[in-house]
C-alpha positions as CSV (number, residue, x, y, z in Angstrom):
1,X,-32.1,37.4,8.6
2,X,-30.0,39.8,10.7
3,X,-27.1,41.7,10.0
4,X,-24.8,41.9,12.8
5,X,-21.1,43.9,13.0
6,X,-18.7,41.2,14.5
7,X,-15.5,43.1,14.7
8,X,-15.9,45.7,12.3
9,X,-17.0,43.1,9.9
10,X,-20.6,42.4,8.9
11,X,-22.5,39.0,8.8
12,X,-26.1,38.1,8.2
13,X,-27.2,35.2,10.9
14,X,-30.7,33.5,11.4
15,X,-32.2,33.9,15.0
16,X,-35.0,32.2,16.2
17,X,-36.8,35.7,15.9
18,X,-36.4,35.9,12.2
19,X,-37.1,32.4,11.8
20,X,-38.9,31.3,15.1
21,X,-40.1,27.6,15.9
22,X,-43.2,27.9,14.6
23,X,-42.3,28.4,11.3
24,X,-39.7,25.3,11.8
25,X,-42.6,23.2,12.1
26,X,-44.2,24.8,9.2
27,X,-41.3,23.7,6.6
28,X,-41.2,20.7,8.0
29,X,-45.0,19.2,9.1
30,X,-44.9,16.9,6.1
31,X,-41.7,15.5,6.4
32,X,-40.1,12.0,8.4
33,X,-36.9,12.9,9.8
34,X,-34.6,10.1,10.5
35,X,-31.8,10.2,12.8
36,X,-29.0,7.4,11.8
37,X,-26.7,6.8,14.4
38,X,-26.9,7.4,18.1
39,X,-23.6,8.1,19.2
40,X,-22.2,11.9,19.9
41,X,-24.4,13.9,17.9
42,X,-27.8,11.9,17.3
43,X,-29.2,11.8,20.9
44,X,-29.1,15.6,21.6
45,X,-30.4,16.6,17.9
46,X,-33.1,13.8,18.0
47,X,-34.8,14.8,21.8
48,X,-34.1,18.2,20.8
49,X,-36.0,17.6,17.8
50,X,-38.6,15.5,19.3
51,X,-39.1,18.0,21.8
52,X,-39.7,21.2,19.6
53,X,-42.7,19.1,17.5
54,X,-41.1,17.4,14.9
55,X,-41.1,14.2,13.2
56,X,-38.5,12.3,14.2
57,X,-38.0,8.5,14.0
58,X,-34.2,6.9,15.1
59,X,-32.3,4.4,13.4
60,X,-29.8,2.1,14.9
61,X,-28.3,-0.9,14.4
62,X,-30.0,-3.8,17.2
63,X,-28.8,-5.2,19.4
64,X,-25.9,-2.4,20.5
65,X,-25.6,-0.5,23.4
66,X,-26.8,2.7,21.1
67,X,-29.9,1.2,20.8
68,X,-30.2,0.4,24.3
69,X,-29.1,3.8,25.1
70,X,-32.3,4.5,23.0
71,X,-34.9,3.3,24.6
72,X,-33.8,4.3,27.4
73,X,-33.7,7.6,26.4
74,X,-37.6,6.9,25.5
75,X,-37.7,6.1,22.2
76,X,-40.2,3.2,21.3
77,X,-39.0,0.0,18.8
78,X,-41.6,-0.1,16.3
79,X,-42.9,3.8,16.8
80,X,-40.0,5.8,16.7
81,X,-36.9,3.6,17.0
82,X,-36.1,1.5,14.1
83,X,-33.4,-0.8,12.7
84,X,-31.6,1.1,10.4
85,X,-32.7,0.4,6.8
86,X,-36.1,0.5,8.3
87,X,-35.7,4.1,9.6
88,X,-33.8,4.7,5.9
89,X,-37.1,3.6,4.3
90,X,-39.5,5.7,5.9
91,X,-37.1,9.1,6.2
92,X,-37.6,12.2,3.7
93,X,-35.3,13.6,5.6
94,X,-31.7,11.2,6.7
95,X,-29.7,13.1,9.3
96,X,-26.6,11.2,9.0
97,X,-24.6,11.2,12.2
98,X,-22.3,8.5,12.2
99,X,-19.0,8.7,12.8
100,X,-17.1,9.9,9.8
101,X,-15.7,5.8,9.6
102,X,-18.8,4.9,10.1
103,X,-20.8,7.0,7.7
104,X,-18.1,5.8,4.6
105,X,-19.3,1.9,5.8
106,X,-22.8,2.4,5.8
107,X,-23.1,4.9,2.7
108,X,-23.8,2.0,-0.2
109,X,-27.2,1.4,2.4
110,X,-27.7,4.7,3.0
111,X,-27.7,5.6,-1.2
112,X,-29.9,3.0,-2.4
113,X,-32.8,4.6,0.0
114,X,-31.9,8.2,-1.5
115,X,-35.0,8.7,-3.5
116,X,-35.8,11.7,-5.7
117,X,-36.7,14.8,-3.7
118,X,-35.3,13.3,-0.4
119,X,-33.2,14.9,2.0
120,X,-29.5,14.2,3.0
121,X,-28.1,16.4,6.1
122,X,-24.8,16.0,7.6
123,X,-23.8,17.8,11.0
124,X,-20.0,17.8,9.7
125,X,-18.5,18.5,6.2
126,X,-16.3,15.7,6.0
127,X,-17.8,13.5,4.0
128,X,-18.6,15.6,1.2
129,X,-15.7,17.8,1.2
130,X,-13.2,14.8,0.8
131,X,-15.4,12.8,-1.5
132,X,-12.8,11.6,-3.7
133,X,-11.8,9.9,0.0
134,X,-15.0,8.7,1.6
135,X,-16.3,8.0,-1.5
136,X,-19.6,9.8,-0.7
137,X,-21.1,11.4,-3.5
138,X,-25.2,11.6,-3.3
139,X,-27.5,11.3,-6.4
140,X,-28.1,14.7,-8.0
141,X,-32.0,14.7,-7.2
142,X,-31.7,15.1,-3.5
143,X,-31.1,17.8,-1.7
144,X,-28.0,17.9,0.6
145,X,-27.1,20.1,3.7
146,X,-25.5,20.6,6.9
147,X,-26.3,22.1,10.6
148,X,-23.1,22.1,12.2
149,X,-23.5,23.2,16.4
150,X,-20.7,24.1,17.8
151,X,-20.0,21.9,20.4
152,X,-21.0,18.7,21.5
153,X,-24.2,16.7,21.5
154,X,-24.1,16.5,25.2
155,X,-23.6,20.0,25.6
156,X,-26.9,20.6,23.0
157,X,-29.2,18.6,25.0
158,X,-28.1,20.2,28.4
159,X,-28.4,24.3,26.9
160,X,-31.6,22.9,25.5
161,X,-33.0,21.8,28.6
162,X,-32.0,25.0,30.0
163,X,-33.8,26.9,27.5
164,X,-30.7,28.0,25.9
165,X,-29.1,27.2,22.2
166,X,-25.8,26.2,21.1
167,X,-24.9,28.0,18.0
168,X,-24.2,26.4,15.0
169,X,-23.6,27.0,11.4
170,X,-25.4,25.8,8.5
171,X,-24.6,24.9,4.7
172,X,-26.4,23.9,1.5
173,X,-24.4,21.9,-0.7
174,X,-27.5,20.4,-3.3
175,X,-30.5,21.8,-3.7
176,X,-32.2,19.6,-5.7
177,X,-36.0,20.9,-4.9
178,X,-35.5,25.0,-4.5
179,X,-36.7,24.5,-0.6
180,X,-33.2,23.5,0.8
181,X,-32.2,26.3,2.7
182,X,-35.3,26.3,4.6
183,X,-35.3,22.6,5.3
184,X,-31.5,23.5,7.0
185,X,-32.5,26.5,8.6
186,X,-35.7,25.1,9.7
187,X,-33.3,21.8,11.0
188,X,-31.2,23.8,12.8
189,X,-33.5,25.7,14.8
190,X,-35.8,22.3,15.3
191,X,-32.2,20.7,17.2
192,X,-32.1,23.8,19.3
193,X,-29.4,26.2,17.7
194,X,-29.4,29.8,19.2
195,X,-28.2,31.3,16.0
196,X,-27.4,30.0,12.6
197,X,-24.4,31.2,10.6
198,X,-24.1,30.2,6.8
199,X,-21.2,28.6,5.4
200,X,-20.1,25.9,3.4
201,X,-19.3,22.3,3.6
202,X,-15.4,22.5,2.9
203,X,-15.2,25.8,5.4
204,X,-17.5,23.8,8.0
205,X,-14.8,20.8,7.3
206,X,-11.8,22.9,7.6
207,X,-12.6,25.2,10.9
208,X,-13.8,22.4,12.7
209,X,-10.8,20.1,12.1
210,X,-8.4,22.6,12.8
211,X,-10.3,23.8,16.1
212,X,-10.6,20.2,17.1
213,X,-6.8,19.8,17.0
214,X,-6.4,23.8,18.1
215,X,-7.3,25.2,21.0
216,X,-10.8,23.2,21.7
217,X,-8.6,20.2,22.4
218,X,-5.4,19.3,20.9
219,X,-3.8,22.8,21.7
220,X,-5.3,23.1,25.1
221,X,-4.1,19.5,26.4
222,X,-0.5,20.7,25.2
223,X,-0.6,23.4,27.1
224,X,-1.4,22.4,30.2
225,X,0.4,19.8,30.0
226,X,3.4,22.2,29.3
227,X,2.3,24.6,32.5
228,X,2.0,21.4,34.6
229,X,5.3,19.6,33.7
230,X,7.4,22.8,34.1
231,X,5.7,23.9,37.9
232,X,6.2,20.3,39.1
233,X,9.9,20.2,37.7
234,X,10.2,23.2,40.0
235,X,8.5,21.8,43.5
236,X,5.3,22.8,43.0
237,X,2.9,20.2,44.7
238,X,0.4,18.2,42.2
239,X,-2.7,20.2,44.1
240,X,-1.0,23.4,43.0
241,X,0.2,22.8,39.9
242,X,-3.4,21.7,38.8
243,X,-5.0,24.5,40.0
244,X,-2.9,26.8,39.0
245,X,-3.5,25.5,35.4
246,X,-6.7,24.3,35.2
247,X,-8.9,24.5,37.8
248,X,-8.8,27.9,37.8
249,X,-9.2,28.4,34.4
250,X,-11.5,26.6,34.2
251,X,-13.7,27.6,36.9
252,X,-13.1,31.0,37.6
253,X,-12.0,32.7,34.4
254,X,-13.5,31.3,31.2
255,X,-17.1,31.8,32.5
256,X,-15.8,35.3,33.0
257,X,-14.7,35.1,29.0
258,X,-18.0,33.3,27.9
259,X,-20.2,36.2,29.8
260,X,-18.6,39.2,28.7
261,X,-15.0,38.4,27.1
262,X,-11.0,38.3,27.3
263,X,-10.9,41.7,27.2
264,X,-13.3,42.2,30.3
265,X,-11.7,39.1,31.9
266,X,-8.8,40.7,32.2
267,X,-10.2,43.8,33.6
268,X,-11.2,41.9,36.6
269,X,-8.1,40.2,37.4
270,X,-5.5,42.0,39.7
271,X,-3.0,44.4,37.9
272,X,0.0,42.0,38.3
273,X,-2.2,39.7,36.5
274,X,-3.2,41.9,33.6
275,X,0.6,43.4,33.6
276,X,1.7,39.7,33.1
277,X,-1.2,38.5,30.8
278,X,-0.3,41.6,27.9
279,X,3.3,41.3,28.5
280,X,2.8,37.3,27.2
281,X,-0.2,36.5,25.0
282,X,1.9,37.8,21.9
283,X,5.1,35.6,22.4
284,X,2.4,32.6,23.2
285,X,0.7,33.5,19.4
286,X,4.1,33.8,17.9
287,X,5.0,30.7,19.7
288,X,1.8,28.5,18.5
289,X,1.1,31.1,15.2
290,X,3.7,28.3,12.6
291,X,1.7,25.4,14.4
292,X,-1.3,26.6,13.8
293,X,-0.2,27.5,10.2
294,X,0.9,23.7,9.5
295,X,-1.9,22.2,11.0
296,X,-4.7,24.2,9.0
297,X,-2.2,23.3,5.5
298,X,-2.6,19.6,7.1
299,X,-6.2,19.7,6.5
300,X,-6.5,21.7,3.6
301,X,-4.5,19.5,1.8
302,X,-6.7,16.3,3.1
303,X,-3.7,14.5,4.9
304,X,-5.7,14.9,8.3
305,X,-9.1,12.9,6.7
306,X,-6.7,10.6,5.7
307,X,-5.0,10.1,8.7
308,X,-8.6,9.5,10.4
309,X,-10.2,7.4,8.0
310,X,-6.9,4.9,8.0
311,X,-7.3,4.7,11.7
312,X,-10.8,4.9,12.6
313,X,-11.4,2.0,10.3
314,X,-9.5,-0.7,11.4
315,X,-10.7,-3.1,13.4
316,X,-8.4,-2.6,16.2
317,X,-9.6,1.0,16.3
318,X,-11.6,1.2,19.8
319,X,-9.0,-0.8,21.5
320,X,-6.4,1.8,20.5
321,X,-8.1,4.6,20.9
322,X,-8.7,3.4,24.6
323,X,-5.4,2.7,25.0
324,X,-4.3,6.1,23.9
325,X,-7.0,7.9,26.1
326,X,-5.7,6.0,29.3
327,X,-2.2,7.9,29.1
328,X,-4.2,10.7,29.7
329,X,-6.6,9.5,32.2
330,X,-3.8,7.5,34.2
331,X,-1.4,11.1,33.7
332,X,-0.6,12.8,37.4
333,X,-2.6,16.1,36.3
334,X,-6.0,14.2,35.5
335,X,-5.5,11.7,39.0
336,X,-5.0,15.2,40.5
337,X,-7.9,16.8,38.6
338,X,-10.2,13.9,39.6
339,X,-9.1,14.7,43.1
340,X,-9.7,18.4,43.2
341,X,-13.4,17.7,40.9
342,X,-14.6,15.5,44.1
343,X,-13.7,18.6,46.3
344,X,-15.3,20.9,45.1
345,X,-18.0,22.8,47.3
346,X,-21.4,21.2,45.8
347,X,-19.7,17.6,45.8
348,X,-19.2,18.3,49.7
């Protein structure tokens, strides 16, 4: 374990030096690891998984489009892709990555295949942290954890392949056998993490709710949709207001924030832009700051798993959400945005 200064504060984090792949494989050469659900998380942590040695068998329901999904992928029915109470049964260790609606369905299944000694990990803290809502409460003779990465399972297969990691944070809620942390931590650098952080179930839960409504989504959305309203109101041409919001955020200035941060971002932008930038990022915080304070209150309190769990479990649920994402994907900023994508240099 390292000890690294973030800020002026000190945190011990697991790298793939003090805990390197091989010793991954080690913890874990005895054990079956089932992945339930092939949706958003399951197909980057599985290949990733597969790919770095270990034992790793899917389960999903058959027929869907998951399934199909897959095999295409390369996973083989009968070898390493199973119908789910199959996969259940043979799994020492269940990597549960349904959806959160999906997980609270499925969880009388999942606990009666919960032996002593077994293994329960969760990629998201939802389930246990609002317990009293999902109604998810494991036997006490199995160990339960999380590996959280932070960001999605698209994104963990792609830095993968690259031969990078995603960061991600890790969690032991049970540790019914004394070798819990090291199944997680061993988990976490199997799905391809870059470094772990520890934390806890609840704080997992909490950050990641509030950054999904923040600025990783929610907030951002808002805000250019703000930027883009108020320069069209003013005769600003779609193709300007768009770039002038996003594209060139997107593509010129955040990989300057991901490579070396805000701070040296703003060192390589032109003085009027720095001048402007410092003159306005504190009203913006002061602006958002009460926002941010009611939304992370919204999920504290459990109102926001609420809120989820009513809607994503309704039958209805897909059709709305679809209905709800085509506002935005019929909006004039993403028609633009799909415009400006298509000409870009490499898709010329």
């Amino acid at each position: 374990m390292a000890k690294l200064n973030f800020g002026g504060v000190e945190e011990d984090v697991i790298t793939r030096e003090e805990f390197p792949l091989s010793k991954a494989q080690e913890t874990l050469k005895n054990e079956t690891i089932a992945v339930i659900g092939y949706g958003v998380q399951g197909p980057g942590q599985s290949l990733n998984q597969k790919d770095n040695g270990l034992n790793v068998i899917v389960g999903q329901r058959k027929p869907s489009k998951s399934w199909d999904k897959a095999v295409n992928d390369g996973w083989v029915p009968g070898k390493d892709l199973f119908e789910i109470e199959e996969a259940l049964d043979k799994a020492t260790i269940v990597c549960y990555l349904l959806s959160d609606a999906a997980q609270i369905a499925l969880w009388p299944t999942v606990k009666k295949h919960l032996t002593k000694g077994k293994t329960l990990y969760f990629s998201h803290g939802f389930a246990i942290t609002y317990k009293q809502r999902t109604g998810i409460i494991p036997p006490e003779d199995v160990d339960v954890i999380l590996v959280a990465p932070k960001g999605s399972g698209t994104s963990l297969r792609r830095m993968f392949l690259e031969g990078r990691g995603l960061n991600s944070s890790f969690a032991v809620h049970q540790d019914a056998t004394g070798k819990a942390r090291d199944k997680a931590i061993a988990l976490g650098i199997g799905v391809g993490s870059g470094y772990l952080f520890e934390t806890s179930f609840q704080k997992e839960v909490y950050s990641d709710l509030t950054g999904e409504r923040g600025t990783l989504m929610g907030a951002i959305q808002g805000i250019f949709a703000a930027q883009y309203d108020v320069l069209r109101k003013n005769g600003h041409t779609p193709s300007e207001a768009f770039n002038e919001t996003v594209e060139e955020l997107t593509q010129s200035l955040m990989p300057l924030v991901a490579e070396n941060g805000m701070d040296w971002m703003y060192a390589n932008c032109s003085t009027t832009a720095q001048r402007g930038a410092l003159d306005w990022w504190k009203k913006f915080r002061d602006a958002t700051a009460p926002v941010f304070d009611e939304l992370y209150k919204s999920v504290a309190s459990g109102n926001e798993a609420q809120i989820s769990i009513d809607s994503n479990s309704k039958d209805d649920y897909r059709e709305k959400l679809e209905e709800e994402l085509k506002e935005l994907h019929d909006s004039e900023m993403w028609n633009t945005g799909a415009t400006v994508r298509k000409l870009r240099p490499e898709n010329n």
